[in-house]
Residue, then its C-alpha position, 0 to 999 in steps of 0.5 A: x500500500x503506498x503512502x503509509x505512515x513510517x510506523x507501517x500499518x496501524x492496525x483498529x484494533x489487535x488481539x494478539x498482543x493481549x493473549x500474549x501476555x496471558x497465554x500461561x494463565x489463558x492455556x491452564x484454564x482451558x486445560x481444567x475445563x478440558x480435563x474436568x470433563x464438564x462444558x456447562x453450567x460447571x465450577x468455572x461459570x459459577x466462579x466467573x458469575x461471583x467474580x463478575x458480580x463482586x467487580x461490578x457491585x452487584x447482587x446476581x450475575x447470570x451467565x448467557x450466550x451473547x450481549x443480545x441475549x442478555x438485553x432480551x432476558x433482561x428485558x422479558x424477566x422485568x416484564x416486557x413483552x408483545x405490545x409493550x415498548x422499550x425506548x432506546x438510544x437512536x444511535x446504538x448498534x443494532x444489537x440493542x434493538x434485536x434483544x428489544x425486537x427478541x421480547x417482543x417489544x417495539x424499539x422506540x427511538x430517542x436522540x442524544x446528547x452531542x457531548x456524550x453521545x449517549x440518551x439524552x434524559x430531556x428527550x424520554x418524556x417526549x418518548x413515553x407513552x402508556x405502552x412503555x414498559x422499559x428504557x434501555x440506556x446505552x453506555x456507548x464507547x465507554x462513557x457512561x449515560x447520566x443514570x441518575x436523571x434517567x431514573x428518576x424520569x423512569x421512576x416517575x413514569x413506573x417504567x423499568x431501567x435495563x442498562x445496556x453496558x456492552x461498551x461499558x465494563x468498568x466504566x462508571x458514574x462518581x458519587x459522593x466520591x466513590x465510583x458507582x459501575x455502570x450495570x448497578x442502576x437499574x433494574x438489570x443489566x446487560x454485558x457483552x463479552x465479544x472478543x473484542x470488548x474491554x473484557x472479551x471472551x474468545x468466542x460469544x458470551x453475556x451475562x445479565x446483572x441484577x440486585x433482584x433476586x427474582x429477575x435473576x431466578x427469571x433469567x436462569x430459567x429462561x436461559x434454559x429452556x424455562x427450566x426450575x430444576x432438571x426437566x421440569x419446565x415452569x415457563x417457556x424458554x431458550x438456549x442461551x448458556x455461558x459455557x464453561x470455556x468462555x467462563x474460564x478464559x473471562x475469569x482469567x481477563x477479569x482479574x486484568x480488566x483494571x489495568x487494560x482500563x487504565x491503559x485506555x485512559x492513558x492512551x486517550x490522553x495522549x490522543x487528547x493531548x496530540x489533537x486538541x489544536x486541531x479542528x475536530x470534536x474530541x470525546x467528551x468525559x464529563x466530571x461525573x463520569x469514569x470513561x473507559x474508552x472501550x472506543x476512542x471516537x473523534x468528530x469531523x465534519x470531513x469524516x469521510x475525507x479523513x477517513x479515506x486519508x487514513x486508510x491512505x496511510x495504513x491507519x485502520x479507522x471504523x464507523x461506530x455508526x453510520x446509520x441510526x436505527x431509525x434509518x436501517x432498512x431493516x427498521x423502516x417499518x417503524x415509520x421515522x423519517x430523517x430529521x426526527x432525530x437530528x443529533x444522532x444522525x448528525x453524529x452518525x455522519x461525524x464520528x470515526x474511531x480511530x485505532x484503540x487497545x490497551x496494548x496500543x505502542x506509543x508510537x502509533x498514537x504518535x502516528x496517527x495523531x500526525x496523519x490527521x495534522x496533515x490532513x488538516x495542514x493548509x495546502x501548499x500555495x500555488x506558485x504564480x504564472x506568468x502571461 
């Protein structure tokens, strides 16, 4: 590829470099399950679910087969189904809306706040109607929503809260000078451990978070086939088990979760640091939050221009999203129409991630960084002719 940065090719994103470092721990938990003999609902689930539950601060963690599933649990055991409708954040991923769609629920849209690009609370009311059942609130790219005033709205209007924290793992909101993790707000909450989440497992699995005894006993029965004890099935339900290999490996990446954290931070700062003067919107952490960079998402209006300078480049950029829900083919049954949500869609057309990952090496923050400078450098004046 010609024109790359004098770093090579910087990757989005890159897995190898962590497993690496883990291997011994990674390669000895599998090799127990392996040689316990027993690949669900074992010793190593069990463990992962106390562990998780005790990093989060929560009561009860159930393990499930992906994020999805985790939102369409989550939301079927506080009650939502057919007829009901679950407001969301316009700008999510798809994702979201699929666990809403899988209750049986209709996705309702609401639009964001630019500064975070997360729900925004003065938006709900306006979204509320008497077939509402819950909200489900995105922590999108790591920052947090504003929890407190999303609940009081849902409060006020008798609705559930299910968190969305599939970008959020670790991430949070300072209370009183504690931090209070993203996951413990509402009703329950929902997990994605995707491989290349900030707590990834090697393959698909979720886990749904909860501080209600009985939400959490729904979820285990619905996660297996409605089941309350061995072949005797109490209610209708599905598939969707965390097996005992991806438990295993989330247990060992739990215990490393902090440090990658604050190795985003870290990376995010410099990024904020080598790209404040130029003519772009950097992500925004508000003074009550703990972002944790699961992505690091700039703002241009040449988005497109500069995204294509950087490939140029060998710089590996994603689009975390460029279409909202209420646009997608898929959801145009719906009935919205663009314009209905202005700041999501203005969004959708600026945002570009650039690379990000707690094994980031310096220098490719140093060369990324330089290759939008000169992206941004006026061009070189003209020389003049003469007649």
């Amino acid at each position: 590829m010609g024109g790359k940065d004098d770093a090579g090719v910087i990757p989005f994103g890159e897995l190898n470099s962590q497993f690496k470092s883990i291997e011994a721990e990674i390669r000895a938990a599998i090799d127990d399950v392996l040689s316990a003999g027993r690949f669900i609902f074992g010793k190593q689930c069990e463990a992962f679910e106390s562990e998780f539950a005790a990093y989060v601060g929560a009561q009860h963690v159930a393990g499930v087969n992906s994020g999805t599933d985790a939102i369409h649990l989550a939301l079927r055991a506080v009650g939502v189904g057919p007829g009901d409708e679950v407001i969301t954040a316009a700008n999510t991923c798809v994702p979201t809306v699929a666990g809403i769609c899988a209750s049986g629920a209709r996705p309702v849209p609401a639009d964001i706040d630019p500064a975070t690009c997360t729900i925004d609370p003065g938006k709900l009311e306006a979204a509320i109607t008497p077939r509402t059942k819950a909200i489900v609130p995105v922590h999108l790219y790591g920052h947090p929503c504003n929890m407190p005033e999303i609940c009081a709205v849902a409060a006020a209007h008798r609705v559930a809260v299910v968190e969305d924290c599939a970008q959020a793992h670790g991430a949070g909101i300072v209370e009183g000078g504690r931090l209070r993790k993203c996951g413990t707000f509402g009703a329950a909450s929902a997990f994605s451990f995707y491989p290349s989440k900030n707590l990834g497992a090697y393959g698909d699995a979720g886990a749904v978070v909860t501080n209600d005894g009985e939400v959490d006993a729904r979820v285990r029965m619905l996660r297996n086939y409605g089941e309350e004890r061995r072949y005797y099935h109490s209610s209708e339900g599905f598939n969707s088990r965390l097996d005992e290999l991806q438990a295993a490996i989330l247990r060992v990446k739990l215990r490393h979760l902090e440090e990658w954290n604050e190795a985003r931070r870290e990376r995010a700062g410099l990024y904020a640091e080598r790209l404040k003067r130029l003519p772009i919107r950097l992500p925004f952490e508000a003074d009550w939050a703990r972002h944790i960079y699961h992505l690091y998402v700039i703002r241009s209006r040449r988005r497109d221009a500069l995204q294509a300078h950087l490939d140029a480049r060998g710089i590996g950029t994603l689009l975390h999203y460029p279409v909202p829900i209420h646009l997608q083919k898929a959801y145009a049954h719906l009935g919205y129409a663009p314009g209905d949500f202005p700041e999501s869609e203005r969004a959708c057309s600026e945002v570009l991630s650039l690379p990000m990952y707690a094994e980031m090496p310096v220098e490719h923050i140093e060369a990324v960084a330089r290759a939008i400078g000169e992206f941004h450098e006026p061009a070189p004046a003209r020389p003049r002719t003469t007649s």
